[in-house]
C-alpha positions in Angstrom: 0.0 0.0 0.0 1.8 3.2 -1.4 0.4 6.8 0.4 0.0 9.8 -1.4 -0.6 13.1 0.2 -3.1 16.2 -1.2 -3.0 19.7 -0.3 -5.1 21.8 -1.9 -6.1 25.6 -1.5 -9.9 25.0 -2.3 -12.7 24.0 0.2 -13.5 20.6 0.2 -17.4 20.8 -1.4 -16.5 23.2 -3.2 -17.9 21.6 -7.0 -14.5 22.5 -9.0 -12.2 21.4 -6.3 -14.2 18.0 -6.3 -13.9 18.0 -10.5 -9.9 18.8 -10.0 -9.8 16.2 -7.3 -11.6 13.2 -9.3 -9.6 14.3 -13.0 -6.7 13.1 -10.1 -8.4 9.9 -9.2 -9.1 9.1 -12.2 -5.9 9.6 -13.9 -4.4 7.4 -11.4 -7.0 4.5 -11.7 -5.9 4.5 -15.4 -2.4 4.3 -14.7 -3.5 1.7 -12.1 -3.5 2.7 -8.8 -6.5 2.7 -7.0 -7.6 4.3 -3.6 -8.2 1.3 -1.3 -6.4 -1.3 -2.9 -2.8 0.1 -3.4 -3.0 3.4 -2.3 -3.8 5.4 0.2 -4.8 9.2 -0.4 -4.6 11.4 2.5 -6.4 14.8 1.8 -6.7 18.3 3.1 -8.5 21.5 2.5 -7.2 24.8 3.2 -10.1 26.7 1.5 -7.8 29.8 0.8 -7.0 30.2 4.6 -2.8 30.4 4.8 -3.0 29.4 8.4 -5.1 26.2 7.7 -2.5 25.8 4.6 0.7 25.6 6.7 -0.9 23.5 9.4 -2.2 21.0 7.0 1.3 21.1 5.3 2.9 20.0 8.4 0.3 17.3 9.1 1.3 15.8 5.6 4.9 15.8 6.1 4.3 14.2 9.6 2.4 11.5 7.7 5.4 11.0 5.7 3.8 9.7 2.3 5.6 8.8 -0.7 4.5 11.6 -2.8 2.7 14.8 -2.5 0.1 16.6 -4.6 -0.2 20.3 -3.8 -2.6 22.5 -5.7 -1.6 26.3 -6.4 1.0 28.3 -5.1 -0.5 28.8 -1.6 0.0 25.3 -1.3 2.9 24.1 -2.8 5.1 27.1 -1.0 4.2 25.9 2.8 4.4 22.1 1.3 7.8 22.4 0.5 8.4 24.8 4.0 7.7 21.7 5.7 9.4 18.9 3.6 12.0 19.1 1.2 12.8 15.5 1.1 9.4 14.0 0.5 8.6 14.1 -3.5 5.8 17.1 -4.0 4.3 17.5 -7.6 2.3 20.7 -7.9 -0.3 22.4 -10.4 -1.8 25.7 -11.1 1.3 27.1 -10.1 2.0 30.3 -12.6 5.7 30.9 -11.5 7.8 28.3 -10.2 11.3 29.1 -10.7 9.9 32.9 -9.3 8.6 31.3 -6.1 11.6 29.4 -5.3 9.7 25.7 -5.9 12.3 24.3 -8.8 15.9 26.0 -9.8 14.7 26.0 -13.4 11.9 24.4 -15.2 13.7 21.6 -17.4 16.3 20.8 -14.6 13.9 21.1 -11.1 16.7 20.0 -9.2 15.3 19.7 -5.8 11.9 17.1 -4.4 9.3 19.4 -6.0 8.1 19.5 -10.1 4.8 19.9 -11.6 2.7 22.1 -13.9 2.8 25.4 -14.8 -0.7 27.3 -14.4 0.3 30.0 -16.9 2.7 32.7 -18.1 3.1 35.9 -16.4 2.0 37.1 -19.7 -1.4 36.0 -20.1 -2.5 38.6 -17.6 -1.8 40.9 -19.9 -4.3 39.0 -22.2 -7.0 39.6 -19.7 -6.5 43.2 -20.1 -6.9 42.8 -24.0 -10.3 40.8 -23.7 -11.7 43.1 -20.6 -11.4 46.1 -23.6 -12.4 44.0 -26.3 -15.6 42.6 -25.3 -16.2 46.3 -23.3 -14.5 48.8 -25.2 -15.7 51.6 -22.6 -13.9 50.8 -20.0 -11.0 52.6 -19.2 -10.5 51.6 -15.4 -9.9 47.9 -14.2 -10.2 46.4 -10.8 -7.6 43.7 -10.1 -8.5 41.0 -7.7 -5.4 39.4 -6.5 -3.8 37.8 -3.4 -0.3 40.0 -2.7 0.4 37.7 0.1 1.7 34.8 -2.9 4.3 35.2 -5.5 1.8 34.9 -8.2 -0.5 37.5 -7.0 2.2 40.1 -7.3 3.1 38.7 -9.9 0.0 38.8 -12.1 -0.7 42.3 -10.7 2.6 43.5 -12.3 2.2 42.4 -16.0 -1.4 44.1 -15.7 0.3 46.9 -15.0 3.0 46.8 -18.0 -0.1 46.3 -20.2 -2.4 49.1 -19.3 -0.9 52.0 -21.3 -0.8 50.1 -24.1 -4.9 49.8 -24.4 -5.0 52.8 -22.2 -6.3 51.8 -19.6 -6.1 52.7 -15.7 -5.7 49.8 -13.1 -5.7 49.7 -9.6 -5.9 46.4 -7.1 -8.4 45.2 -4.9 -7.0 42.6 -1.9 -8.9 39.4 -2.2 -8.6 38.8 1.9 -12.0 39.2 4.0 -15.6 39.5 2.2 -16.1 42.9 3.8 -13.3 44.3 2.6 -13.7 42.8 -0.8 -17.2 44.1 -1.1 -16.7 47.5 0.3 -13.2 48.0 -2.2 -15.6 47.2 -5.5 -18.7 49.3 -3.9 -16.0 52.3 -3.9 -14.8 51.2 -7.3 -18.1 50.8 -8.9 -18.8 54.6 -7.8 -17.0 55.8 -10.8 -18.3 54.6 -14.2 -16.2 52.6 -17.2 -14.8 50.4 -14.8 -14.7 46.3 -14.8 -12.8 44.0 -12.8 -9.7 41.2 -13.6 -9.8 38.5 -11.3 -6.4 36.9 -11.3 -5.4 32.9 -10.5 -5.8 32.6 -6.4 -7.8 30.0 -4.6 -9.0 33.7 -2.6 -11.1 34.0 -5.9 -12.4 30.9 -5.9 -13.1 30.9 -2.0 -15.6 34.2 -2.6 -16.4 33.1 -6.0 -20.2 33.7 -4.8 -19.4 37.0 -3.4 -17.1 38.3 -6.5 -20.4 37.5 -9.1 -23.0 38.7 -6.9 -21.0 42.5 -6.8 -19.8 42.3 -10.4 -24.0 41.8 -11.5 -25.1 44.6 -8.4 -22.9 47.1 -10.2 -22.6 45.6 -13.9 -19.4 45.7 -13.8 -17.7 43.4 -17.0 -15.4 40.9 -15.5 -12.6 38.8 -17.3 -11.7 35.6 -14.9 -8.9 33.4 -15.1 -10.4 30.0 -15.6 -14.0 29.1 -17.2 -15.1 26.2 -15.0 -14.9 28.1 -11.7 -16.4 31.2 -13.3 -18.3 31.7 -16.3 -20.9 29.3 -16.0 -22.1 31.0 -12.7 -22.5 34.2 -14.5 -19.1 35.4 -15.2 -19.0 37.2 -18.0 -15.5 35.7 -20.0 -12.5 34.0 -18.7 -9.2 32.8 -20.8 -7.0 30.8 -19.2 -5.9 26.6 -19.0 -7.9 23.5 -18.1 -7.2 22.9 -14.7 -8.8 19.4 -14.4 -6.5 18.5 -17.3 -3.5 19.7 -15.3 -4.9 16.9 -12.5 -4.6 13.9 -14.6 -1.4 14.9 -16.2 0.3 14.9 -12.4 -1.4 11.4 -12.0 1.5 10.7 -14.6 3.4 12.3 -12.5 2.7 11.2 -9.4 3.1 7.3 -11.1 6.6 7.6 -12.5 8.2 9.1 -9.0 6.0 5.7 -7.1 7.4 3.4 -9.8 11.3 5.0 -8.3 11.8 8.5 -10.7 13.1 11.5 -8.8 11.2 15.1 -8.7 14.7 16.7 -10.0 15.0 14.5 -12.9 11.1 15.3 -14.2 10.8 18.7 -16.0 8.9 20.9 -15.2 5.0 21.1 -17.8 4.0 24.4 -19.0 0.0 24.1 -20.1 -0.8 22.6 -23.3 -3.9 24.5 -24.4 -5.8 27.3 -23.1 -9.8 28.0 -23.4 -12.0 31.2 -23.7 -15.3 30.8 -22.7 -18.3 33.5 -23.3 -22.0 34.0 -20.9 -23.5 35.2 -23.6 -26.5 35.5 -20.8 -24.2 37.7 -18.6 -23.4 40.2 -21.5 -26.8 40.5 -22.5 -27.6 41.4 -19.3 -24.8 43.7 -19.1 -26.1 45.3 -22.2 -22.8 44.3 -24.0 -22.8 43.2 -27.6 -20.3 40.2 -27.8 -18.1 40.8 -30.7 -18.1 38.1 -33.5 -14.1 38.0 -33.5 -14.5 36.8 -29.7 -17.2 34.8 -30.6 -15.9 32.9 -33.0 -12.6 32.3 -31.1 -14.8 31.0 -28.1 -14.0 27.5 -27.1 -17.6 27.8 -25.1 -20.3 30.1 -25.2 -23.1 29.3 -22.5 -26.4 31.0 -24.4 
């Protein structure tokens, strides 16, 4: 019986996390291993809390398992605070080699490799779509967590990118729902604004809270990935398949039990991305969808 550790930054009913979480199970069972039988899966939830994410961490290095999964930044970074012998594989990670995880991504060289979420640069693409499916907007709202690597991170190429579609940006700290709903209440005050929500397991935590205020004040929103988002009522995200990234660390997570080290396994960067449309949500906002984004659209929920 081979034991396999999970730490993820998502709350444990929350829907995705469960669709990221069986993608996992189920690229294992077809590699073999199954939950029960030869393997056993210890699991924990921080649900975007850092203090539940370090404590957990610790409780699966105690555990000592032969391999780790650990979903996002804001989990793999305490993961590897409290272990850096046992083998960790990470996804939705957008800057390893920035974060300190892996000395490069085709030479790893420590216990930790994985899947890149994204490039730096595709924030900037969020900035593009946000003024081509609104084209009066001139002021963005970025949702971000500045407490992770990637939040800063993000925040900064959105910020490189806003002269050149001339537009203003300023950030909004995705921390407690009363702050978060009194910062976009202020924002919203002003008009040609919309909002960027950026890769954090924050967004995903107030995911509820982030829709509600984006419809109150109709407020276009670009959001990093379509399954957590868009068919909610978010109005257009761009970004990778998450659950995809889940069964490619099964493969992962396979090799290093079958005796292959974390340093020797390069790091993945994603192999597709998707842009999904609510063309409900943009009617509602009053925004006609243009036909270029249409017909680019991987999805369009009518």
């Amino acid at each position: 019986m081979r034991r396999i550790g999970v730490l993820s930054g998502l709350a444990k009913d929350d829907l995705d996390a469960q669709t990221q979480y069986a993608a996992f199970i189920q690229g294992l069972s077809q590699l073999g291993w199954v939950d029960g039988r030869n393997i056993h899966i210890d699991s924990r939830w921080s649900a975007g809390s850092s203090v539940d994410a370090r404590k957990y961490a610790t409780e699966l290095a105690a555990l000592a398992p032969d391999v780790i999964l650990a979903s996002g930044s804001a989990s793999a970074g305490p993961m590897l605070q409290a272990t850096r012998t046992i083998p960790l594989v990470f996804v939705i990670v957008p800057d390893p080699v920035g974060a300190g995880l892996v000395q490069s991504l085709s030479r790893p060289g420590g216990n930790a490799t994985g899947f890149v979420a994204f490039e730096y640069g595709l924030s900037g693409k969020w900035l593009e779509l946000l003024k081509e499916i609104a084209p009066l907007v001139t002021r963005a709202a970025i949702l971000r967590d500045p407490s992770t690597t990637a939040g800063v991170g993000q925040f900064a190429f959105i910020q490189s990118a806003a002269s050149v579609v001339g537009m203003e940006v300023s950030a909004i700290n995705l921390d407690k729902a009363t702050e978060i709903e009194r910062a976009i209440s202020d924002f919203a005050h002003s008009p040609n604004g919309g909002l960027i929500v950026t890769a954090t397991p924050l967004a995903v935590v107030h995911r509820d809270l982030i829709l509600r205020l984006a419809a109150q004040y109709k407020l276009p929103a670009v959001y990093f990935e379509s399954h957590f988002f868009v068919p909610y009522g978010g109005l257009i995200s761009y970004g990778p398949n998450f659950p995809d990234q889940f069964r490619r660390a099964a493969t992962y997570v396979d090799r290093i039990l079958k005796g292959e080290k974390p340093s020797e396994l390069p790091v993945q960067t994603p192999t597709s991305y998707e842009l999904a449309i609510n063309a409900k949500t943009a009617k509602v906002l009053g925004i006609s969808v243009p036909a270029s984004l249409l017909g680019r659209a991987d999805e369009v929920i009518e």
